[in-house]
MIDO-32618 format. One record per residue: x, y, z of N, C-alpha, C, O, CB in turn; residue in one letter; residue number from 1. Coordinates in nm, 4 decimals. Each point is the difference from the previous one (the first is absolute). Glycine has a CB too. Example, Ala and Ser with C-alpha at 12.3 -4.5 7.8 and 13.67 -1.06 7.14 Angstrom:
// residues 2
[site [1.3190; -0.5690; 0.7800]; [-0.0890; 0.1190; 0.0000]; [0.0900; 0.1200; 0.0000]; [0.1036; -0.0019; 0.0665]; [-0.2928; -0.1154; 0.0581]; 'a'; 1]
[site [0.1542; 0.2223; -0.1966]; [0.0820; 0.1190; 0.0060]; [-0.0770; 0.1090; 0.0730]; [0.0509; 0.1108; 0.0169]; [0.0675; -0.1736; -0.2314]; 's'; 2]
This chain:
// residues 69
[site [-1.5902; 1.7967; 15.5285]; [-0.1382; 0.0327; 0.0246]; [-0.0108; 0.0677; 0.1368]; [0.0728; -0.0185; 0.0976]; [-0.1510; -0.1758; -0.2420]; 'x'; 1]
[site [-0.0360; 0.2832; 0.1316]; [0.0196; 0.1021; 0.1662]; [-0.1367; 0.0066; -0.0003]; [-0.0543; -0.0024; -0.1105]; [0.2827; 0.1827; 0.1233]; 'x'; 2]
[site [-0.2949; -0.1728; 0.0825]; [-0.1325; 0.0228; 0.0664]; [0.0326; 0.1248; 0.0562]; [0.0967; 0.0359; 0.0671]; [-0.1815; -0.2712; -0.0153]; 'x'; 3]
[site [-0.0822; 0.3335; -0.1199]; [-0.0177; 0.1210; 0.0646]; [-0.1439; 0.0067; 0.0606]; [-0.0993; -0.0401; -0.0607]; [0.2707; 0.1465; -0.0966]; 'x'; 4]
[site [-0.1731; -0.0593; 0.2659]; [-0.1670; 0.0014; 0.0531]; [-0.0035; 0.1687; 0.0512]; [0.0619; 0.0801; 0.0700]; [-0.0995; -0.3880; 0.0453]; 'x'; 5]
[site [-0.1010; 0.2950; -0.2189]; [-0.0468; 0.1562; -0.0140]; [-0.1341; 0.0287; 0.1288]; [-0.0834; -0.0844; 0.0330]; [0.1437; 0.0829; -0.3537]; 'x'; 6]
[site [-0.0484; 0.1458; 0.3772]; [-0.0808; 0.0085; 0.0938]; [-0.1647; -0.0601; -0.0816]; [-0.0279; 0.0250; -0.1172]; [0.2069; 0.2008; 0.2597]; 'x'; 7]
[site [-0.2526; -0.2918; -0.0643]; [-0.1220; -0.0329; -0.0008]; [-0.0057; -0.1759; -0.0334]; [-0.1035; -0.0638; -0.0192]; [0.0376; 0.3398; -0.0538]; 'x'; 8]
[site [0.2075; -0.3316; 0.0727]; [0.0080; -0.1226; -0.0626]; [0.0901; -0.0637; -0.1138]; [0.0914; -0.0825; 0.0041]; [-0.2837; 0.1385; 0.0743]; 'x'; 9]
[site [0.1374; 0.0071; -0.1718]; [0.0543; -0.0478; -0.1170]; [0.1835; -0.0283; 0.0027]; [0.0981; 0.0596; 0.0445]; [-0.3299; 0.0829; -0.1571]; 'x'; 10]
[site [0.1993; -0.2957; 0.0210]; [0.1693; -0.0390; 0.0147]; [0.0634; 0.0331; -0.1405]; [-0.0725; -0.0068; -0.0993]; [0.0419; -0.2103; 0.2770]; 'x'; 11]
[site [0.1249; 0.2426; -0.1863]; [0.0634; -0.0292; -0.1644]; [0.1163; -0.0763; 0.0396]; [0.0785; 0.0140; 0.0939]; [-0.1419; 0.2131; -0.2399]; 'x'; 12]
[site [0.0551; -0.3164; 0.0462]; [0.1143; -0.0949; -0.0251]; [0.0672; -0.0144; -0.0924]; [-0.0699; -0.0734; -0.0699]; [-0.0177; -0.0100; 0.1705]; 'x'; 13]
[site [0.2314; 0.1122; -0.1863]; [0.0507; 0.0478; -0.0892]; [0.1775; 0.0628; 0.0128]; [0.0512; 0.0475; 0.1013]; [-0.3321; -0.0210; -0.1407]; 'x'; 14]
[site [0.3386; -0.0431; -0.0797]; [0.1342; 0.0064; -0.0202]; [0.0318; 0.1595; 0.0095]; [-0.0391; 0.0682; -0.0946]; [0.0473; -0.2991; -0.0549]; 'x'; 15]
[site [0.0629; 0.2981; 0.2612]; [0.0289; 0.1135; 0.0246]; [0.0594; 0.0250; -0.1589]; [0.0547; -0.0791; -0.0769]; [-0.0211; 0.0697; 0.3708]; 'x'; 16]
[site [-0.0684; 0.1551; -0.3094]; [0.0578; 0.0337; -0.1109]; [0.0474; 0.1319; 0.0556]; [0.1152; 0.0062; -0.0430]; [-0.2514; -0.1410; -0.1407]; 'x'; 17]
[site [0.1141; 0.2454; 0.2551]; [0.0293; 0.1747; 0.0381]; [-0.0263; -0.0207; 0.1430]; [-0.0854; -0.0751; 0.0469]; [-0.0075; 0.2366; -0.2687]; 'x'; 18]
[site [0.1541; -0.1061; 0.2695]; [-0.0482; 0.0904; 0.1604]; [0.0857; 0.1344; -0.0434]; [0.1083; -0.0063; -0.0582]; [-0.1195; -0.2173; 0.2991]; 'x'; 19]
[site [-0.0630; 0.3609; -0.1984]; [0.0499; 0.1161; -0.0124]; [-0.0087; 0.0613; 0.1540]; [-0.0600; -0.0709; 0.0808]; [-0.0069; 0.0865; -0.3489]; 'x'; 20]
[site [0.1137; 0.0918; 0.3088]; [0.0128; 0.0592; 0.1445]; [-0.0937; 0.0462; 0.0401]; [0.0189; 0.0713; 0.0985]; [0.1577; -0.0269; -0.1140]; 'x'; 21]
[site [-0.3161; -0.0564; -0.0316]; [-0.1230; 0.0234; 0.0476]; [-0.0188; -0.1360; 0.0721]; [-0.0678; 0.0086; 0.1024]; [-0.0206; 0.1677; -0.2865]; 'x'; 22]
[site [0.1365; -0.3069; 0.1507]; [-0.0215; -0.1189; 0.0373]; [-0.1523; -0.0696; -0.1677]; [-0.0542; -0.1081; -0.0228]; [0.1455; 0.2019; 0.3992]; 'x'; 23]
[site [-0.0955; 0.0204; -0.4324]; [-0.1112; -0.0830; -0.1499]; [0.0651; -0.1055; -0.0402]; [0.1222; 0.0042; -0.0142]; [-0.2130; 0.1941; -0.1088]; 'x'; 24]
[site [0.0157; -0.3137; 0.0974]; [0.0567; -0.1267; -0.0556]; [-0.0714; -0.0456; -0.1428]; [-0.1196; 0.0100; -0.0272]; [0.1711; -0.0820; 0.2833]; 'x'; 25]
[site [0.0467; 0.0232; -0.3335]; [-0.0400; -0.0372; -0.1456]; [0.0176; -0.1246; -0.0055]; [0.1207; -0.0213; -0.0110]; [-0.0660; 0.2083; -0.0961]; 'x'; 26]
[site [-0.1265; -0.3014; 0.1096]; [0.0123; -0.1418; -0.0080]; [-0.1107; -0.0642; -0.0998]; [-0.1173; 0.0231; -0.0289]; [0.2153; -0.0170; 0.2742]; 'x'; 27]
[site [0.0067; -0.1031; -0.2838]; [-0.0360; -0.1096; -0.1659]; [-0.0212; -0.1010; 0.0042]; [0.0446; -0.0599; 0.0978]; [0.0678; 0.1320; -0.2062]; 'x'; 28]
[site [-0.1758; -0.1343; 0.0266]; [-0.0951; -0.1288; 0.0379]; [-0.0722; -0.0502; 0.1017]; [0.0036; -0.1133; 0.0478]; [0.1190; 0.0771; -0.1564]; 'x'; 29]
[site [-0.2361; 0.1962; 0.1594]; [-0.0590; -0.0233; 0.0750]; [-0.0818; -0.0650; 0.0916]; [-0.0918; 0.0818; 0.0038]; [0.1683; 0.0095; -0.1135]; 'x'; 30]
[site [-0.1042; -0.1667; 0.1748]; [-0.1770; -0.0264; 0.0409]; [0.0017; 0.0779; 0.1431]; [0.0912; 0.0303; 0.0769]; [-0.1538; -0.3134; -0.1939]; 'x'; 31]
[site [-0.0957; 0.3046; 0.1186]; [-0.0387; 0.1245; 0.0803]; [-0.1044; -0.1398; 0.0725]; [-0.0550; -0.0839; -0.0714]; [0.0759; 0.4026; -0.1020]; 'x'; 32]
[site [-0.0279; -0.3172; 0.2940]; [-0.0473; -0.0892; 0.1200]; [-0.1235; 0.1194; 0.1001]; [0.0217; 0.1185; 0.0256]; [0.2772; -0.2944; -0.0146]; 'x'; 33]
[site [-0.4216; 0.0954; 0.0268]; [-0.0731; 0.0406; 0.0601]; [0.0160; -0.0156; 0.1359]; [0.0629; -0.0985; 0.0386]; [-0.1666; 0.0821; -0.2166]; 'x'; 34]
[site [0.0614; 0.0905; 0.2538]; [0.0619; 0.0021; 0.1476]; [-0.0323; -0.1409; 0.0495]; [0.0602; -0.0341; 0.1018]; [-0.0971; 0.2979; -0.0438]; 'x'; 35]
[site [-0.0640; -0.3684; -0.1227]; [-0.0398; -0.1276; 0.0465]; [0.1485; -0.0559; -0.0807]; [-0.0128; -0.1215; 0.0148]; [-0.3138; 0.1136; 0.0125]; 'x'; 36]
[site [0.3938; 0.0179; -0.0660]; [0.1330; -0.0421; -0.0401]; [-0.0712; -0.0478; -0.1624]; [0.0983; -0.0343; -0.0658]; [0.0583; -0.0585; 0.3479]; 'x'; 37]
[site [-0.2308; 0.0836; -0.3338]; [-0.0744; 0.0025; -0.1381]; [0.0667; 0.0810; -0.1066]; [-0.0001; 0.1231; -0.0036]; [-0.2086; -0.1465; 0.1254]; 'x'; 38]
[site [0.2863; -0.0854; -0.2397]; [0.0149; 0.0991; -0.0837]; [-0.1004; 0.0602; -0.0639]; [-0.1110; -0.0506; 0.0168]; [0.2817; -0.0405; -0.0291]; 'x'; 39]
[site [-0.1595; 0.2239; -0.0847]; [-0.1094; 0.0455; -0.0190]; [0.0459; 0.0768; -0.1339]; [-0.0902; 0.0098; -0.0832]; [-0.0157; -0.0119; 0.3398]; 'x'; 40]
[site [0.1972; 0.0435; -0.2830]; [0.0384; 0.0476; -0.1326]; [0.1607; -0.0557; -0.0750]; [0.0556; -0.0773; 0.0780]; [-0.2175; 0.2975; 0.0193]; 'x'; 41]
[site [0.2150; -0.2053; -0.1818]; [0.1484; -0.0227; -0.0456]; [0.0191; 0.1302; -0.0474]; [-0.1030; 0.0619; -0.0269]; [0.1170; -0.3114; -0.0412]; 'x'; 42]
[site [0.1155; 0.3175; 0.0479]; [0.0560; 0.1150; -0.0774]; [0.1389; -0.0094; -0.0546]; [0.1007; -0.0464; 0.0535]; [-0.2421; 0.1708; 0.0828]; 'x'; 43]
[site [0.1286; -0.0815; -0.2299]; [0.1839; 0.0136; -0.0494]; [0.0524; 0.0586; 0.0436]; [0.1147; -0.0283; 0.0345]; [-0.1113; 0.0077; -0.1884]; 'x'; 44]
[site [-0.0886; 0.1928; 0.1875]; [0.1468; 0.0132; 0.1199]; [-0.1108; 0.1381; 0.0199]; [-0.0765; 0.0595; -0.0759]; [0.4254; -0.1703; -0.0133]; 'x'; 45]
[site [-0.3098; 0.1239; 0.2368]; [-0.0948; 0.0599; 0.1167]; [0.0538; 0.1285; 0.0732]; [0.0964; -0.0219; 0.0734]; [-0.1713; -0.2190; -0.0302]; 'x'; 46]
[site [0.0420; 0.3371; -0.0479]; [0.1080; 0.1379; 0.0947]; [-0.1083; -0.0127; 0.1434]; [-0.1219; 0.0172; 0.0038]; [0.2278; 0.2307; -0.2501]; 'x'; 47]
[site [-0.0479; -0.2701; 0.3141]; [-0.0690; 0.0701; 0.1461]; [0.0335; 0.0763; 0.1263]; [0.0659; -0.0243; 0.1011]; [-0.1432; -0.1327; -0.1684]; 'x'; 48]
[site [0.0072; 0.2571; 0.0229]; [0.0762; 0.1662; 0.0822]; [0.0165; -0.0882; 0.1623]; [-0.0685; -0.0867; 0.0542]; [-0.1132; 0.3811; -0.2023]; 'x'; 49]
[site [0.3037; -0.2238; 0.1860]; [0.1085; -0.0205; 0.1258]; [-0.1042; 0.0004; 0.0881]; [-0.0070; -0.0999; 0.0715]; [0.2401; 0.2198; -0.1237]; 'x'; 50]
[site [-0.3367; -0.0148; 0.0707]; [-0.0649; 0.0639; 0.1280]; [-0.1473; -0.0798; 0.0288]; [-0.0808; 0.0224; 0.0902]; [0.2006; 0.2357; -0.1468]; 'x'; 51]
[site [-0.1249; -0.3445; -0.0364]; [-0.0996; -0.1035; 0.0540]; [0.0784; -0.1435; -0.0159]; [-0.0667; -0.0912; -0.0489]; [-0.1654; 0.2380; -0.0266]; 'x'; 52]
[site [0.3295; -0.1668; 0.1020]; [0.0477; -0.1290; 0.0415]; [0.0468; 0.0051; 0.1693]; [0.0820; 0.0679; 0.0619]; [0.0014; -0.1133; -0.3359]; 'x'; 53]
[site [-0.1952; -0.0796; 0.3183]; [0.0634; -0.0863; 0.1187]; [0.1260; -0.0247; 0.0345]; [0.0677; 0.0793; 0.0654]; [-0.2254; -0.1646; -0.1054]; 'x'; 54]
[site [0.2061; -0.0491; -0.0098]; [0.1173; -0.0075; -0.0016]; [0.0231; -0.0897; -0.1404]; [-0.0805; -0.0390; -0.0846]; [0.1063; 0.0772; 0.3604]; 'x'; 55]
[site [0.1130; -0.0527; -0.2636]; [0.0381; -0.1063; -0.1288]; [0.1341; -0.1123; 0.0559]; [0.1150; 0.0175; 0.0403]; [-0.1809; 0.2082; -0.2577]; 'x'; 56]
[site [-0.0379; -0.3663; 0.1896]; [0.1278; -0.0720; -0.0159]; [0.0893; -0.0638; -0.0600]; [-0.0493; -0.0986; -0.0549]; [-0.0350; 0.1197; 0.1482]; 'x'; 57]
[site [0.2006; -0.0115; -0.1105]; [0.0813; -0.0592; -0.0918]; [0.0202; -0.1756; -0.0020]; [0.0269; -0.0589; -0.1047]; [0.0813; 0.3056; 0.1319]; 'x'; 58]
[site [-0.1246; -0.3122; 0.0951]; [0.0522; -0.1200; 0.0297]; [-0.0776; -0.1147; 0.0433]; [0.0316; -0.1045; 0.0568]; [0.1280; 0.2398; -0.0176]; 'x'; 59]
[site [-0.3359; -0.0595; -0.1067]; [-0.1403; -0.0418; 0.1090]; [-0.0113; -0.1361; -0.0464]; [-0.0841; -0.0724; 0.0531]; [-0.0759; 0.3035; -0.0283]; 'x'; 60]
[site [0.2480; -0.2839; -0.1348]; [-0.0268; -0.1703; -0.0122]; [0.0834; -0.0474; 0.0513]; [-0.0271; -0.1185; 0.0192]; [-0.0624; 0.0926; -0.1953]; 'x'; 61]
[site [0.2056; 0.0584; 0.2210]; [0.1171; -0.0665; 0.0825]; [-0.0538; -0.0289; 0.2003]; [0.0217; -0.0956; 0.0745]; [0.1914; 0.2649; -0.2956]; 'x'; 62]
[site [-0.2919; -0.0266; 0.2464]; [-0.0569; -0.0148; 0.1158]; [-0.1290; -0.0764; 0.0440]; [0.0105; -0.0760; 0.0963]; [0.1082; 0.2578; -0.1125]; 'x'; 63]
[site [-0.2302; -0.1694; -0.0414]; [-0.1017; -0.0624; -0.0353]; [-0.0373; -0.1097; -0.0841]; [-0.1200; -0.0274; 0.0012]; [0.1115; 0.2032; 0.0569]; 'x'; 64]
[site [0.0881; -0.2497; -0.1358]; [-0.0434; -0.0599; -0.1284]; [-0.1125; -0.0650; 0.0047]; [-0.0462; -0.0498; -0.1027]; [0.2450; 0.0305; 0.0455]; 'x'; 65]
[site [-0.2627; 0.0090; 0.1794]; [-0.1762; -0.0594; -0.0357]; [-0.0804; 0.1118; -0.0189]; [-0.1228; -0.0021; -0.0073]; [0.1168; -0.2012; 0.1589]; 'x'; 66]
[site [0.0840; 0.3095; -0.1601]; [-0.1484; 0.1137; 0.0059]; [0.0556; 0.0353; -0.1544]; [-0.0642; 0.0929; -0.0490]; [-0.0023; 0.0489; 0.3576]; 'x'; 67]
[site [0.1519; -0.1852; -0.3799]; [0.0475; 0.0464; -0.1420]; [-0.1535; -0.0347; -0.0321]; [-0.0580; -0.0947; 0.0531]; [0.3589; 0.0385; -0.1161]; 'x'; 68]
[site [-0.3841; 0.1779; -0.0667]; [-0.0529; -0.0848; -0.0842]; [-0.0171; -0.0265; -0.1152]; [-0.0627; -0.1011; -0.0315]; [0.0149; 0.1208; 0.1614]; 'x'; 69]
């Protein structure tokens, strides 16, 4: 599971499936998180263009595990 946070907030949380050399990511068994950390939708599987992602983490329950949600 990898956490991506898109400019304006939004989190996705979900099983990497693609990264291509634009940095676009394709991830499965979504949930999409409100910047109040609120889930807010589920998806089977989600593309989100490279050039509006923040950052992404791979390891954010190993570092944080109280902020997992």
């Amino acid at each position: 599971m990898i956490l991506v946070r898109i400019k304006g907030g939004l989190e996705y949380v979900g099983v990497l499936e693609l990264v291509d050399p634009t940095m676009n990511v394709v991830l499965s068994n979504c949930t999409e998180y409100s910047p109040e950390g609120k889930p807010r939708a589920r998806y089977g599987k989600v593309i989100i263009r490279g050039s509006h992602i923040e950052f992404i983490s791979v390891n954010y329950q190993e570092v944080a595990p109280e902020f997992v949600k």
